[in-house]
VEXPA-434797 format. One record per residue: residue number from 1; residue in one letter; x, y, z of N, C-alpha, C in turn. Coordinates in Angstrom, 3 decimals, always signed. Each point is the difference from the previous one (the first is absolute). Example, Ala and Ser with C-alpha at 12.3 -4.5 7.8 and 13.67 -1.06 7.14 Angstrom:
@titi->1; bake->a; n_X->+13.190; n_Y->-5.690; n_Z->+7.800; ca_X->-0.890; ca_Y->+1.190; ca_Z->+0.000; c_X->+0.900; c_Y->+1.200; c_Z->+0.000
@titi->2; bake->s; n_X->-0.350; n_Y->+1.050; n_Z->-0.720; ca_X->+0.820; ca_Y->+1.190; ca_Z->+0.060; c_X->-0.770; c_Y->+1.090; c_Z->+0.730
***
This chain:
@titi->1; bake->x; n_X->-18.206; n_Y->-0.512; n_Z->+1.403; ca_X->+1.191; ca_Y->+0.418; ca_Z->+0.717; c_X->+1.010; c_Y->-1.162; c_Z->+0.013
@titi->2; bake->x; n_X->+1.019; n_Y->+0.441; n_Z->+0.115; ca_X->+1.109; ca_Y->-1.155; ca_Z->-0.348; c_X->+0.285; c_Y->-0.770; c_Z->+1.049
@titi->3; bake->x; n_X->+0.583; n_Y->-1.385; n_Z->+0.344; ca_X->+0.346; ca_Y->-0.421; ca_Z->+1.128; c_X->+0.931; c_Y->+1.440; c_Z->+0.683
@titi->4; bake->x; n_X->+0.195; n_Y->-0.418; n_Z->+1.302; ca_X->+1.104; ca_Y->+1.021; ca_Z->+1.000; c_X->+1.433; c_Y->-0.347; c_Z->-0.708
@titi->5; bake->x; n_X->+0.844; n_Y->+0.367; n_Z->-0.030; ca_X->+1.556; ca_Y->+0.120; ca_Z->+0.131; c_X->+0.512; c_Y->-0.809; c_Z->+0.894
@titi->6; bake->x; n_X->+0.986; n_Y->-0.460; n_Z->+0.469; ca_X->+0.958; ca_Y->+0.526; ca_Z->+1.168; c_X->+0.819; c_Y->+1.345; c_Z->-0.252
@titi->7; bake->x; n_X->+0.634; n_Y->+0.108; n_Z->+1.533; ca_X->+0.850; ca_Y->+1.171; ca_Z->-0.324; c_X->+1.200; c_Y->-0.127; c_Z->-1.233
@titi->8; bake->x; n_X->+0.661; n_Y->-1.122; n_Z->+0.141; ca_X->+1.047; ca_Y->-0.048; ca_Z->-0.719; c_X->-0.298; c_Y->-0.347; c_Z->-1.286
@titi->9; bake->x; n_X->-0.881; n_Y->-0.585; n_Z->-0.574; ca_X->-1.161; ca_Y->+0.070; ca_Z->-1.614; c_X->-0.228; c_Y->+1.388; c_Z->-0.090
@titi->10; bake->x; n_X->+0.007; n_Y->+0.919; n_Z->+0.613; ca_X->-0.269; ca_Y->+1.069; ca_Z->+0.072; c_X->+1.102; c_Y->+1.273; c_Z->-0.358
@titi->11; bake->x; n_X->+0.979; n_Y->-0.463; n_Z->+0.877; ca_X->+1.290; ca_Y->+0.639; ca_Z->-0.311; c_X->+0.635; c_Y->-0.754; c_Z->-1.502
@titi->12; bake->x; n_X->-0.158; n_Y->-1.262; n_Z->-0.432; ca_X->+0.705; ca_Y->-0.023; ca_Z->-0.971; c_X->-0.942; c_Y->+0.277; c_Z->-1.160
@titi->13; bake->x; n_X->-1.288; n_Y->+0.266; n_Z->-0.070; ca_X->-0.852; ca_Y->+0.886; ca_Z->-0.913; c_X->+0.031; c_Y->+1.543; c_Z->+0.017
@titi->14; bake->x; n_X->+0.374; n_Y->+0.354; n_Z->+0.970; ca_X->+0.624; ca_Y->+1.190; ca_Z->-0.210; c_X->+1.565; c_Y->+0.618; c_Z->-0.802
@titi->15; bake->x; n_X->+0.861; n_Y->-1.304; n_Z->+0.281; ca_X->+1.376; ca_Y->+0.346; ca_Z->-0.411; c_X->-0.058; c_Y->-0.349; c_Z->-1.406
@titi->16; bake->x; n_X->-1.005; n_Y->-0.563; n_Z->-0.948; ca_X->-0.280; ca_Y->-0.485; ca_Z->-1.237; c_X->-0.468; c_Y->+0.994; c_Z->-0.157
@titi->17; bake->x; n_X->-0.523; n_Y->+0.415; n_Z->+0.762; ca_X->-0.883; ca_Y->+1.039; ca_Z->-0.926; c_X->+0.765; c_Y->+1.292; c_Z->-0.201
@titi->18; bake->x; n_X->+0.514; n_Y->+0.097; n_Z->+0.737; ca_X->+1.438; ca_Y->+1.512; ca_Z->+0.016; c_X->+0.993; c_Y->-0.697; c_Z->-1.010
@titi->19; bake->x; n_X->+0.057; n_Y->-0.998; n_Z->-0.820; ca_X->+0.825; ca_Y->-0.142; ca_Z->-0.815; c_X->+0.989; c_Y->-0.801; c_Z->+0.434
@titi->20; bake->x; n_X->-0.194; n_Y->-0.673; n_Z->+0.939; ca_X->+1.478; ca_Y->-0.859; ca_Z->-0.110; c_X->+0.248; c_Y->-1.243; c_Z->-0.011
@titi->21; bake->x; n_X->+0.765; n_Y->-0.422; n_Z->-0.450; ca_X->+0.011; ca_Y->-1.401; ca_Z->-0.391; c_X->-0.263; c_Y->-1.281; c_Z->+1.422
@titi->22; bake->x; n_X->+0.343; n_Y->-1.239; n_Z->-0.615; ca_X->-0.291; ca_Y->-1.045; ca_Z->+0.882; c_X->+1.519; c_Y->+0.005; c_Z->+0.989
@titi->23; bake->x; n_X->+1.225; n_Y->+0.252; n_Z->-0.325; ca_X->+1.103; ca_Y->+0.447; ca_Z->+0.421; c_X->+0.356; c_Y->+0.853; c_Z->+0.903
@titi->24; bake->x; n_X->-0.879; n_Y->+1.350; n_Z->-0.604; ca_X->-0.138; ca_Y->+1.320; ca_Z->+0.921; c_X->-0.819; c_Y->-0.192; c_Z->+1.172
@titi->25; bake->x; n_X->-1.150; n_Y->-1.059; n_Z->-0.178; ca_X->-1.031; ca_Y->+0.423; ca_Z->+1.625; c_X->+0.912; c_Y->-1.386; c_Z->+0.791
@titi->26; bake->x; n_X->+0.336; n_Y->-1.172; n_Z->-0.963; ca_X->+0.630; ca_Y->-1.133; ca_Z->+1.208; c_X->+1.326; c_Y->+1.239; c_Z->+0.968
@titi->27; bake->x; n_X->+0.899; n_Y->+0.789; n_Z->-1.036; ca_X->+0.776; ca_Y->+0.037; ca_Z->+0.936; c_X->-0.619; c_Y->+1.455; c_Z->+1.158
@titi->28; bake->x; n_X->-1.161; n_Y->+0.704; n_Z->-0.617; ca_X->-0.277; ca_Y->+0.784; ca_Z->+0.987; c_X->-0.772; c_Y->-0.397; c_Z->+1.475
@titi->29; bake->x; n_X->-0.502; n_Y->-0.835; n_Z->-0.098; ca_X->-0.895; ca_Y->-1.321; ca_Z->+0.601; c_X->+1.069; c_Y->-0.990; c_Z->+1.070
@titi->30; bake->x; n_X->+1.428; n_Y->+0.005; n_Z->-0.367; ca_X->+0.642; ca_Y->-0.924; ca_Z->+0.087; c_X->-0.679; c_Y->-1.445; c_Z->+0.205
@titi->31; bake->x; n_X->-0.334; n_Y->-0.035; n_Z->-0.804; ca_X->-0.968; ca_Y->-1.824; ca_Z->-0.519; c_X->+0.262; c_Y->-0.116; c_Z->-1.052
@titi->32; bake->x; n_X->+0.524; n_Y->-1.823; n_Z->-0.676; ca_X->+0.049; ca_Y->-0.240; ca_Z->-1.325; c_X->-0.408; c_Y->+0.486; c_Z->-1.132
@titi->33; bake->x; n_X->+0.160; n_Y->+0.049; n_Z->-1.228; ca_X->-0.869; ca_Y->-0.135; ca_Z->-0.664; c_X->-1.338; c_Y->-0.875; c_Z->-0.701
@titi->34; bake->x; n_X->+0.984; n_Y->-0.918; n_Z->+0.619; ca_X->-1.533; ca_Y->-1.226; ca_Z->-0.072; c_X->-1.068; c_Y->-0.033; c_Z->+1.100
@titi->35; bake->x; n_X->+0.577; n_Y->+1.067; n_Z->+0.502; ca_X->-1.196; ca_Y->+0.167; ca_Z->+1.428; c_X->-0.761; c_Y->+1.078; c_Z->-0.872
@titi->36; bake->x; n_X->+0.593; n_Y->+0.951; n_Z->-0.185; ca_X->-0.781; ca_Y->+1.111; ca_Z->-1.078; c_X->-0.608; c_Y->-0.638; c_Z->-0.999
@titi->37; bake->x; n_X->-0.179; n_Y->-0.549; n_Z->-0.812; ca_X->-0.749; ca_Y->-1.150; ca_Z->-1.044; c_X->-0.743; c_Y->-0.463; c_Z->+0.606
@titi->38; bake->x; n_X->+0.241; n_Y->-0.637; n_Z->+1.201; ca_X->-1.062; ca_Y->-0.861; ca_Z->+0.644; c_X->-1.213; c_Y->+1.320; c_Z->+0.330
@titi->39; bake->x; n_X->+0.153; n_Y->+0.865; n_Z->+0.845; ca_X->-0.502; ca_Y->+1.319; ca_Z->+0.449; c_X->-0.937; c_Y->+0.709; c_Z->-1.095
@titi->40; bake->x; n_X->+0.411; n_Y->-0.204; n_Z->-1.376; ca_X->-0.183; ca_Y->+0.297; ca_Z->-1.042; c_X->-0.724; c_Y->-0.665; c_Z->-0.370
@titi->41; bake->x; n_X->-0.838; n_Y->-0.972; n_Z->-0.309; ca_X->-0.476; ca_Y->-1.393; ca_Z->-0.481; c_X->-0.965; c_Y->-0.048; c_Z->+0.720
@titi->42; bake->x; n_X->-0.013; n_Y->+0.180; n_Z->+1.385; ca_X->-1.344; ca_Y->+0.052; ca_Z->+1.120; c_X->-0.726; c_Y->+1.415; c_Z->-0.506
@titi->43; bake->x; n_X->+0.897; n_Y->+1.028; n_Z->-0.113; ca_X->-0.951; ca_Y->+1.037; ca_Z->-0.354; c_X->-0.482; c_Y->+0.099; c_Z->-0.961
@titi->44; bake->x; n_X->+0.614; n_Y->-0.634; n_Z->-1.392; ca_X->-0.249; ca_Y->+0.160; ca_Z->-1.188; c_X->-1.828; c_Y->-1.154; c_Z->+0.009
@titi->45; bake->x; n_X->+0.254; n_Y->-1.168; n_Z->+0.977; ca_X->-1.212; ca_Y->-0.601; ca_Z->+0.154; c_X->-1.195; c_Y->+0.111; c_Z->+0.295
@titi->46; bake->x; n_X->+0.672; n_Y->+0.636; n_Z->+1.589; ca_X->-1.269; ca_Y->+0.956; ca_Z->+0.700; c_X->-0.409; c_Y->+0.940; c_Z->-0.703
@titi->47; bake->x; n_X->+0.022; n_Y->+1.040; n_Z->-1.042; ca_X->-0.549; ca_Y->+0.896; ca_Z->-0.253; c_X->-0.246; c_Y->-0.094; c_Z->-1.804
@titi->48; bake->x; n_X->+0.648; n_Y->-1.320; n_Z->-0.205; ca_X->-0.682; ca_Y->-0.613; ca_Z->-1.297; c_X->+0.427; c_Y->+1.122; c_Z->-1.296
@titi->49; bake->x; n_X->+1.153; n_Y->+0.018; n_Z->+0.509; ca_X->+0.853; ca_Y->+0.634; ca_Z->-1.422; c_X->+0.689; c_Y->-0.519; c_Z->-0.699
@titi->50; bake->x; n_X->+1.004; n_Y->+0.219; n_Z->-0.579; ca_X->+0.907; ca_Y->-0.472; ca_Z->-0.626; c_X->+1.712; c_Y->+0.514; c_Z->-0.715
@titi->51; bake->x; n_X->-0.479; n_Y->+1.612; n_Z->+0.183; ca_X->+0.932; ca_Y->+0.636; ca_Z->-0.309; c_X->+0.882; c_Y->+1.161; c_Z->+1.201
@titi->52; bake->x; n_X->+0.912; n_Y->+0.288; n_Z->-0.620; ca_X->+0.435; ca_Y->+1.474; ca_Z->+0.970; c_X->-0.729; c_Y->+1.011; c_Z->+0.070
@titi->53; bake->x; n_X->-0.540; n_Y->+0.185; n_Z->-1.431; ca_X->-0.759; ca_Y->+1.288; ca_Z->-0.247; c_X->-1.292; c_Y->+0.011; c_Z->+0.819
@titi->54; bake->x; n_X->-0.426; n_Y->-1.578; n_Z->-0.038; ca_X->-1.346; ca_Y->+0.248; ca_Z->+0.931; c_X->+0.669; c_Y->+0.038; c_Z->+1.471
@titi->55; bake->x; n_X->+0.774; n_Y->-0.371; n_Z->+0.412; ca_X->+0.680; ca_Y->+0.090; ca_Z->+1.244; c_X->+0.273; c_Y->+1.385; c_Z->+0.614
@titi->56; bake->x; n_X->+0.418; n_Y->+0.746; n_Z->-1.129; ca_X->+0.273; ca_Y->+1.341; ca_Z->+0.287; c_X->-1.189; c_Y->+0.722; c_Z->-0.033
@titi->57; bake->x; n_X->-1.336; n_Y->-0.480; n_Z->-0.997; ca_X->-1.056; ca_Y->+0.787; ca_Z->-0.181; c_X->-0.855; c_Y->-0.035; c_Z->+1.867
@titi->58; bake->x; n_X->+0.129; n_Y->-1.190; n_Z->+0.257; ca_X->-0.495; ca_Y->-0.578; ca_Z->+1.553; c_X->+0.789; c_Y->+0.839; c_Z->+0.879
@titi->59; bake->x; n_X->+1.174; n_Y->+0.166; n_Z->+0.037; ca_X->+1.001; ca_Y->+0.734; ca_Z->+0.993; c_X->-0.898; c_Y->+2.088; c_Z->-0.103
@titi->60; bake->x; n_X->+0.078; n_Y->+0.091; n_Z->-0.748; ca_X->-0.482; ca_Y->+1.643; ca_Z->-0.218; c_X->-1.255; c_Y->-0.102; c_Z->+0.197
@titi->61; bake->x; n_X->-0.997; n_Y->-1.039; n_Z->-0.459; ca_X->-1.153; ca_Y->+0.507; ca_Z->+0.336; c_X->-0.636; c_Y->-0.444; c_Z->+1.890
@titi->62; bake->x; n_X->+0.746; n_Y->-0.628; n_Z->+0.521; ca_X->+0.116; ca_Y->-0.569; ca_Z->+1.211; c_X->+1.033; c_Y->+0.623; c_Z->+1.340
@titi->63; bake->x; n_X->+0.621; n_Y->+1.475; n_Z->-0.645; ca_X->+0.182; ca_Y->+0.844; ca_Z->+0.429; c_X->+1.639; c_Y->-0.821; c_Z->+0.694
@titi->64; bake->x; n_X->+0.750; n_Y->-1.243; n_Z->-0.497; ca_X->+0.942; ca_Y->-0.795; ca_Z->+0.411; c_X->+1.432; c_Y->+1.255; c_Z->-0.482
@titi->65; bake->x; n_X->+0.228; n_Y->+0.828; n_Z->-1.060; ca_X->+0.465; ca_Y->+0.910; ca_Z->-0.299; c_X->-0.321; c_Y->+0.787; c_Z->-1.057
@titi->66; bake->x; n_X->+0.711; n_Y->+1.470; n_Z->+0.614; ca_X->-0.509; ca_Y->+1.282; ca_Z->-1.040; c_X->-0.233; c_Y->-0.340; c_Z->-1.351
@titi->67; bake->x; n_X->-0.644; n_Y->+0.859; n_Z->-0.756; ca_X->+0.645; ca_Y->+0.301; ca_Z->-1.331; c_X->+0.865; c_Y->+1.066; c_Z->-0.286
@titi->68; bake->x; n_X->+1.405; n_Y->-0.005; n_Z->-0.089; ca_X->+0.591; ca_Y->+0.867; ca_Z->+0.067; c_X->+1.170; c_Y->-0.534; c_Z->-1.508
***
């Protein structure tokens, strides 16, 4: 099982995973984008990935958002 999240590792693995850029979740987030990178980088660690695709594969199978 993977380390826990936080909430907000959480929300910005979700907004990657719906497709949107590093641009789109800083300004939906209203937080930098180097805060999103940073956010990004912890999760990409904790759960020992490396890509979006596995990011997004983690988001759907972890029930973080639909497949729609």
């Amino acid at each position: 099982m993977p380390p826990p999240l936080t909430w907000r590792e959480r929300e910005v693995t979700r907004l990657f995973a719906e497709g949107c850029s590093t641009q789109q979740v800083a300004k939906r987030l209203h937080i930098s984008t180097k805060t999103v990178a940073t956010h990004r980088a912890h999760v990409f660690r904790k759960l020992n990935i490396s890509s979006l695709a596995e990011l997004t594969r983690f988001a759907v199978k972890h029930g973080l958002t639909p497949l729609d």
